[in-house]
KEKE-3310 file (N, C-alpha, C; in steps of 0.2 Angstrom, whole numbers, plus 5000, padded with zeros to 4 digits):
npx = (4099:4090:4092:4079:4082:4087:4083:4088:4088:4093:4092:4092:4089:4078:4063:4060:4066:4057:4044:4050:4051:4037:4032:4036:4033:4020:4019:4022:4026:4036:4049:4056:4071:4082:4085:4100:4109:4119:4129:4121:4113:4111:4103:4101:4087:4084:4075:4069:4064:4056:4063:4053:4046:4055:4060:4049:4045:4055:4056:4044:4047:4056:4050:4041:4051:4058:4048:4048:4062:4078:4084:4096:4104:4100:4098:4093:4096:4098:4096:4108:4125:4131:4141:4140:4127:4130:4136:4127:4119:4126:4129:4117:4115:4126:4122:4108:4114:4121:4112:4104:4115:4116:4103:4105:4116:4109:4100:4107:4116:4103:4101:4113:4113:4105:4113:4125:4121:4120:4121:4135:4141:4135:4140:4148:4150:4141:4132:4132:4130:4118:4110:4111:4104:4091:4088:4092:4081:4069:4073:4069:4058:4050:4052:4046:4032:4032:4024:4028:4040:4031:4030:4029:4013:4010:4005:3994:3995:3986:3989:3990:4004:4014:4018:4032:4040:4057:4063:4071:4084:4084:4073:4064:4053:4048:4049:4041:4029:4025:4025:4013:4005:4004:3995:3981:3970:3977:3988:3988:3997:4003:4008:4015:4025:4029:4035:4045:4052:4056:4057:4046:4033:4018:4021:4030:4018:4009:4015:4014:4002:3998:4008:3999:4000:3998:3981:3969:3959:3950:3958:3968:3979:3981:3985:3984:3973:3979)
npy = (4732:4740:4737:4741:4737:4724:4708:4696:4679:4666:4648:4632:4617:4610:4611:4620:4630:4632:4633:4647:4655:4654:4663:4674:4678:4680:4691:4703:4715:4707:4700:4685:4680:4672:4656:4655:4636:4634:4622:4605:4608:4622:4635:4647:4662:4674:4691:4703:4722:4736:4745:4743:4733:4723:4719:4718:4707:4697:4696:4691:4678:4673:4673:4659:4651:4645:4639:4627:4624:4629:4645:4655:4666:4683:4698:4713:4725:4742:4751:4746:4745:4749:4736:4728:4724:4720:4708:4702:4698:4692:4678:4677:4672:4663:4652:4650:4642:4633:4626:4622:4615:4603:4597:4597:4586:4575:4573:4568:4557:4550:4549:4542:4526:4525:4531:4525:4514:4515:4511:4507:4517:4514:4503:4510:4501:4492:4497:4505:4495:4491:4502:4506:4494:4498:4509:4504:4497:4506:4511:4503:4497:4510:4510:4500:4503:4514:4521:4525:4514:4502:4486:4480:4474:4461:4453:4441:4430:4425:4411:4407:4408:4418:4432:4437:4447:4456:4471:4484:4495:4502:4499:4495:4500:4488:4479:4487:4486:4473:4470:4476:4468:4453:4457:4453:4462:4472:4487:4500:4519:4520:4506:4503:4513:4507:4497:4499:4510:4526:4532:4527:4535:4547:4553:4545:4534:4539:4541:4529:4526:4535:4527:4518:4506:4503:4502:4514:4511:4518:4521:4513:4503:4493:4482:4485:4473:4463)
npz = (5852:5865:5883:5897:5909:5920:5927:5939:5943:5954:5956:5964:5955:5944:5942:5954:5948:5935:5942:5946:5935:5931:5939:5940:5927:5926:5937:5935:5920:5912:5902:5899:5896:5896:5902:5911:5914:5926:5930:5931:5944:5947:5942:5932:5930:5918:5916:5908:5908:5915:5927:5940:5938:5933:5949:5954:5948:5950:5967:5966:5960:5968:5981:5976:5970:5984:5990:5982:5982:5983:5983:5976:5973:5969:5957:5951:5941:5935:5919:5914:5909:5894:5891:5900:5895:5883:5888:5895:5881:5874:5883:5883:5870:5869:5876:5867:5858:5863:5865:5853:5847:5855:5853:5839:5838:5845:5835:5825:5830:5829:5817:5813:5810:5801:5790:5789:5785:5771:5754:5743:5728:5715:5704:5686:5676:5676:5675:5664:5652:5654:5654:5642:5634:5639:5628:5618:5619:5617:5605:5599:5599:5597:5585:5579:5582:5571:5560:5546:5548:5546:5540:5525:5518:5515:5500:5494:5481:5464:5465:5476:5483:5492:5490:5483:5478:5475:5485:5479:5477:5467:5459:5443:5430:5426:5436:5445:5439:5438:5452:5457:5448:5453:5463:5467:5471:5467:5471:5484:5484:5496:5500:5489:5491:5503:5501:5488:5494:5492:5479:5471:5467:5466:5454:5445:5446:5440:5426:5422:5421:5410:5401:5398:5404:5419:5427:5438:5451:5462:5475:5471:5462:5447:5434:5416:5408:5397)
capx = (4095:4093:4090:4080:4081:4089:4081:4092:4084:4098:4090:4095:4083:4076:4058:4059:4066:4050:4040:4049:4049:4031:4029:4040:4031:4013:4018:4026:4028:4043:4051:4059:4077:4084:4086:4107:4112:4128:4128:4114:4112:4113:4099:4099:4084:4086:4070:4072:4059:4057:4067:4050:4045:4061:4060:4041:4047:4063:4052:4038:4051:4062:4048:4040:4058:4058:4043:4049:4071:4082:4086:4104:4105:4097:4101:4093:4101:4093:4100:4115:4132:4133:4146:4135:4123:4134:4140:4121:4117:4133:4128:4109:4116:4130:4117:4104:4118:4121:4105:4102:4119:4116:4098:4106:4118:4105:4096:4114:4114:4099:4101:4119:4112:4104:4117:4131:4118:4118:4127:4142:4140:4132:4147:4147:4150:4136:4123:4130:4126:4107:4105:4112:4099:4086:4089:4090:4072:4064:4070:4067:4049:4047:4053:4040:4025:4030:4021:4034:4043:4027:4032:4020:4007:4010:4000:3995:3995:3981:3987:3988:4008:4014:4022:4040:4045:4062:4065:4076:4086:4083:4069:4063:4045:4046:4047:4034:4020:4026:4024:4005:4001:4005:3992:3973:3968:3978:3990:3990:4004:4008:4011:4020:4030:4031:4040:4051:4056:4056:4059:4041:4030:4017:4024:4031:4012:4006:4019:4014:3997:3999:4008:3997:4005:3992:3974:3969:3951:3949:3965:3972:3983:3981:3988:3979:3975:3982)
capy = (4730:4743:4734:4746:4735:4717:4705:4690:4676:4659:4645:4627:4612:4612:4611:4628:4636:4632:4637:4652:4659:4657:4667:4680:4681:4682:4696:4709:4713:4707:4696:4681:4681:4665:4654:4649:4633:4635:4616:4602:4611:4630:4639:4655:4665:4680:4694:4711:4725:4743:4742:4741:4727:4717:4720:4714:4700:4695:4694:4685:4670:4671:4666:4653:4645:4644:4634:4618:4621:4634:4652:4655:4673:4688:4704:4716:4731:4747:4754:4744:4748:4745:4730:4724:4723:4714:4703:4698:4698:4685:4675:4673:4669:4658:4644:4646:4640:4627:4620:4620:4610:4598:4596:4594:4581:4572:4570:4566:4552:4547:4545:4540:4519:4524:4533:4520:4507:4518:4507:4512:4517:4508:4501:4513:4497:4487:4501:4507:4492:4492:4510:4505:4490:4500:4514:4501:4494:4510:4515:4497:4498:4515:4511:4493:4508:4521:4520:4524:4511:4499:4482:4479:4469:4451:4452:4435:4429:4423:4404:4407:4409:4423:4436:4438:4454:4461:4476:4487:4503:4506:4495:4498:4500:4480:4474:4490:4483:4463:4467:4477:4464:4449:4457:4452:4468:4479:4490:4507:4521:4519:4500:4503:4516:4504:4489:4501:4515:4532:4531:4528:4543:4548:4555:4538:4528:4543:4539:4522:4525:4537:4523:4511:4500:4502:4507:4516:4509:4522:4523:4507:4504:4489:4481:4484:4469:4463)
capz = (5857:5872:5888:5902:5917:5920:5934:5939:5950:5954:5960:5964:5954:5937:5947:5958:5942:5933:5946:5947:5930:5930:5945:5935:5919:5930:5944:5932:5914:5911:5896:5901:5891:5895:5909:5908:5919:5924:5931:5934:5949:5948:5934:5934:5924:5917:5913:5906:5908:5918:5934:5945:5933:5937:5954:5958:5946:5955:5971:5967:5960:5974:5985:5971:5973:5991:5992:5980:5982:5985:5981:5979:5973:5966:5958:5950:5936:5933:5916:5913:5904:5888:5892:5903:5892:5877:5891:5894:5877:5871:5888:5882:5861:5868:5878:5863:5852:5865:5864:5846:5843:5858:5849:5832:5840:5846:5828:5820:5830:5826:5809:5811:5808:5793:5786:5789:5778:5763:5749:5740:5722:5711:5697:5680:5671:5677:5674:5657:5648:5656:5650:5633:5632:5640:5623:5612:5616:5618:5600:5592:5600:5594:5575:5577:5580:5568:5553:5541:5547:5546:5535:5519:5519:5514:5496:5491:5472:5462:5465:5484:5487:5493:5485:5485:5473:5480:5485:5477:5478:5459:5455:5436:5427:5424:5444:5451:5436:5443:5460:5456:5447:5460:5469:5465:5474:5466:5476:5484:5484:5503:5499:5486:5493:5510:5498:5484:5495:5491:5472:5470:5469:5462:5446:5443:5445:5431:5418:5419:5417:5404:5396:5398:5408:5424:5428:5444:5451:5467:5475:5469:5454:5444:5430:5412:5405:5389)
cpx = (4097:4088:4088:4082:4082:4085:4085:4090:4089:4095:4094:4088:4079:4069:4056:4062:4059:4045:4041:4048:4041:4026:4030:4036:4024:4013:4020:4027:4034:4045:4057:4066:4079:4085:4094:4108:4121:4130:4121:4110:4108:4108:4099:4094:4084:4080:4074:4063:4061:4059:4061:4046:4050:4061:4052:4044:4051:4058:4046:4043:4053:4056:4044:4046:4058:4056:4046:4056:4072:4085:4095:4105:4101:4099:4096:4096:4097:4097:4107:4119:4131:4137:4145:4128:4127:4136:4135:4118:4121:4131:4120:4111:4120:4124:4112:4105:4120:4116:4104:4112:4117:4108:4101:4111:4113:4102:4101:4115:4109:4098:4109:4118:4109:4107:4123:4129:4117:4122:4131:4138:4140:4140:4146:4144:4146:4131:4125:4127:4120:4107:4107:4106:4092:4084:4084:4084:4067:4066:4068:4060:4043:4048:4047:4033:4026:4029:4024:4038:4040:4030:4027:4018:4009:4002:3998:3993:3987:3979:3989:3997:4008:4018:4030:4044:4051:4062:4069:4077:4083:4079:4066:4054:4043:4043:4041:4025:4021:4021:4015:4002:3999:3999:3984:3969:3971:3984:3990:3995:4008:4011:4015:4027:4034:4038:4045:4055:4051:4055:4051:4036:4022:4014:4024:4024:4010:4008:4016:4006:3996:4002:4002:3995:3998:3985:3974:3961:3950:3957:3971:3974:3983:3984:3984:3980:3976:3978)
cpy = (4734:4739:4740:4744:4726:4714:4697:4686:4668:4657:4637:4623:4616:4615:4617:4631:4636:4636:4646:4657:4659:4661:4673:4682:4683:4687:4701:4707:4716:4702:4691:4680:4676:4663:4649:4643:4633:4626:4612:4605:4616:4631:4646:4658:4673:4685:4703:4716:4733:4739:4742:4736:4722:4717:4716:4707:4695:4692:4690:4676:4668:4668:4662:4648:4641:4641:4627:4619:4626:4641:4655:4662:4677:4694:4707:4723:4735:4749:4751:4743:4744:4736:4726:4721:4719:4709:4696:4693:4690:4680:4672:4668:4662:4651:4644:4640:4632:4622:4620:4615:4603:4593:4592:4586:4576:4569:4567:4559:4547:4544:4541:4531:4520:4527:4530:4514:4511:4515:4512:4513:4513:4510:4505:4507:4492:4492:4503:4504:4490:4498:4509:4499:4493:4506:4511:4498:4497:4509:4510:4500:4504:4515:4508:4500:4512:4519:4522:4515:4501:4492:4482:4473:4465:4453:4445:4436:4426:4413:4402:4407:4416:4428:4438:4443:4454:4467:4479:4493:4507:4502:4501:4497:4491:4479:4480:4484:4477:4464:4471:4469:4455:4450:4457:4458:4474:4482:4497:4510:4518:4513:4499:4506:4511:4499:4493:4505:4520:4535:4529:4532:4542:4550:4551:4533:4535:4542:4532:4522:4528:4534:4519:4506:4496:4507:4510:4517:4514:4525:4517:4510:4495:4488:4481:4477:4469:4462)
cpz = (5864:5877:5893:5908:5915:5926:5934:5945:5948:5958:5960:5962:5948:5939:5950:5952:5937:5935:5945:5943:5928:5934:5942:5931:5923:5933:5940:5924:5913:5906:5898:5895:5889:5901:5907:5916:5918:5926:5931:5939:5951:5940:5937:5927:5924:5915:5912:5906:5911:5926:5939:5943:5937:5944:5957:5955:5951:5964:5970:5963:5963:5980:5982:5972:5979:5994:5988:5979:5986:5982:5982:5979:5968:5966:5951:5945:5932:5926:5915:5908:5898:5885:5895:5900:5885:5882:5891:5888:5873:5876:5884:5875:5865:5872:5873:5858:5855:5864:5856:5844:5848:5857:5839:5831:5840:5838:5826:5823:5829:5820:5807:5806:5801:5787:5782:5783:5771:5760:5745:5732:5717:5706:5689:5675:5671:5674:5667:5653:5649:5652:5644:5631:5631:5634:5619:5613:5617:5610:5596:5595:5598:5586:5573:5576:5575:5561:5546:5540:5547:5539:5532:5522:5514:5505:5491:5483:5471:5464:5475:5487:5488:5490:5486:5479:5475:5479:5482:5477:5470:5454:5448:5436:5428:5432:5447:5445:5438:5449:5460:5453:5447:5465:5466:5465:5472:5471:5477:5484:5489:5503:5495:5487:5500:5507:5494:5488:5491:5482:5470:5472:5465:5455:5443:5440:5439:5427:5420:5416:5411:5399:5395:5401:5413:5422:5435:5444:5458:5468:5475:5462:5453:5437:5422:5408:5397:5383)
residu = (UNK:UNK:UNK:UNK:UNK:UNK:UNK:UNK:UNK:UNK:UNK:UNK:UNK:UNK:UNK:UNK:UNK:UNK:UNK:UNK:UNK:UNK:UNK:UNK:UNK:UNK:UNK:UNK:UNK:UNK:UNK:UNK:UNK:UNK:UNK:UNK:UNK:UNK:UNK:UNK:UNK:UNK:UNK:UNK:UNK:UNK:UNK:UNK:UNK:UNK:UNK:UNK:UNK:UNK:UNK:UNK:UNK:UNK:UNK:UNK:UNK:UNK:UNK:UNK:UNK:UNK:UNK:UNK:UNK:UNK:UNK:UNK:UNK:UNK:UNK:UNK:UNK:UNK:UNK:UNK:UNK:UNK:UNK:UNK:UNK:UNK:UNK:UNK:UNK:UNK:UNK:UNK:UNK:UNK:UNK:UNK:UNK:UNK:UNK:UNK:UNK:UNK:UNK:UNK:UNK:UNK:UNK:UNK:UNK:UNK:UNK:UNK:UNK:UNK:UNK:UNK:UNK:UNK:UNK:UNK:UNK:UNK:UNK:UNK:UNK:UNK:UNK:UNK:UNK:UNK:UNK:UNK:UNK:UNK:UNK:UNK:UNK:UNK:UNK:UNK:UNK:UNK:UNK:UNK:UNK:UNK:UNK:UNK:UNK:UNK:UNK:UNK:UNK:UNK:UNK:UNK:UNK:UNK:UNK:UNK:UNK:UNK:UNK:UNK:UNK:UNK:UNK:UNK:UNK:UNK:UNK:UNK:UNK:UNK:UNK:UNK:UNK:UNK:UNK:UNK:UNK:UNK:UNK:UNK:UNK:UNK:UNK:UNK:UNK:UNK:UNK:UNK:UNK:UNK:UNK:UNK:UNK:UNK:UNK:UNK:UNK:UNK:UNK:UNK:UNK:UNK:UNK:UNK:UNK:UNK:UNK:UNK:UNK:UNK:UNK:UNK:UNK:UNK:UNK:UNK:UNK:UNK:UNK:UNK:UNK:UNK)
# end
């Protein structure tokens, strides 16, 4: 950042420095840099431009001031030193940084009350056994829907109880033609695979009709009579 020309106007009152930086930025094209207080008191505003820029400037603030406070000092800097110019520069950065912390304070308090009400962590051993409940009645609820896992159908008898075959791992030719023909209606594969398992296919309901054994009216299987 090269600076051509500095314009320095200290005034006393927040009020007259207002005024005067607007007298500033209106009389001369000049770039308002930053206005440092050095006290409640004391502002001093800082503009940068070409030296008869800061110079018109500098005078039209200094009497803007003089009407609503006090005019302490003013200076002017044609070209200024390198180190004058970092001195400027650190001067303007170090009050932005004051106001951006004495602004972030300000929020920090702000939220301090709802900070303090944040509760502690919730207890591991209270929540695990919820999320273990809450598992186990997603996957039962998902077994009750899944049509695999669908129970048979209730197939009543001829004399009106209900059918009670058992299931079994290794049921034989005898208990699948039983439990067919326990069923008035007949039964389909899925019913029958639903009640034996897996062990019933059907290759299995083919041998039997190729015995004999059953009939097949669509997609039922029934028992042939004797």
């Amino acid at each position: 950042m090269k600076i051509d020309a500095l314009g320095f106007l200290e005034v006393r009152g927040l009020v007259a420095a207002i005024e005067a930086a607007d007298a500033m930025l209106k009389a001369a094209d000049v770039k308002l840099i930053r206005q440092h207080q050095v006290d409640p008191r004391f502002i001093t505003l800082v503009v940068e431009g070409d030296l008869a820029a800061c110079r018109a400037a500098v005078d039209a603030g200094k009497a803007a001031a003089a009407r609503l406070g006090e005019v302490v000092s003013r200076l002017e800097i044609g070209r200024p030193d390198a180190d004058t110019e970092t001195m400027v520069v650190d001067l303007v950065d170090r009050s932005k940084g004051d106001l951006v912390r004495s602004r972030g304070n300000n929020g920090t308090k702000a939220v301090t009350p709802a900070a303090s009400a944040t509760p502690g962590p919730v207890s591991t051993a209270t929540a695990a056994p919820a999320a273990d409940s809450a598992a186990g009645a997603v996957g039962q609820d998902a077994v009750q829907h899944s049509p695999s896992a669908a129970p048979p159908t209730s197939l009543p008898v001829a004399d009106g109880d209900p059918l009670s075959v058992p299931a079994a791992a290794g049921a034989d030719d005898d208990a699948l033609v039983a439990y067919i023909a326990a069923a008035p209606r007949g039964c389909s594969l899925a019913e029958l695979a639903a009640h034996f398992g897996a062990q019933v296919d059907r290759a299995r309901l083919d041998a039997l009709l190729a015995a004999g054994r059953v009939r097949k009216a669509g997609s039922r299987y029934r028992v042939t009579a004797s």
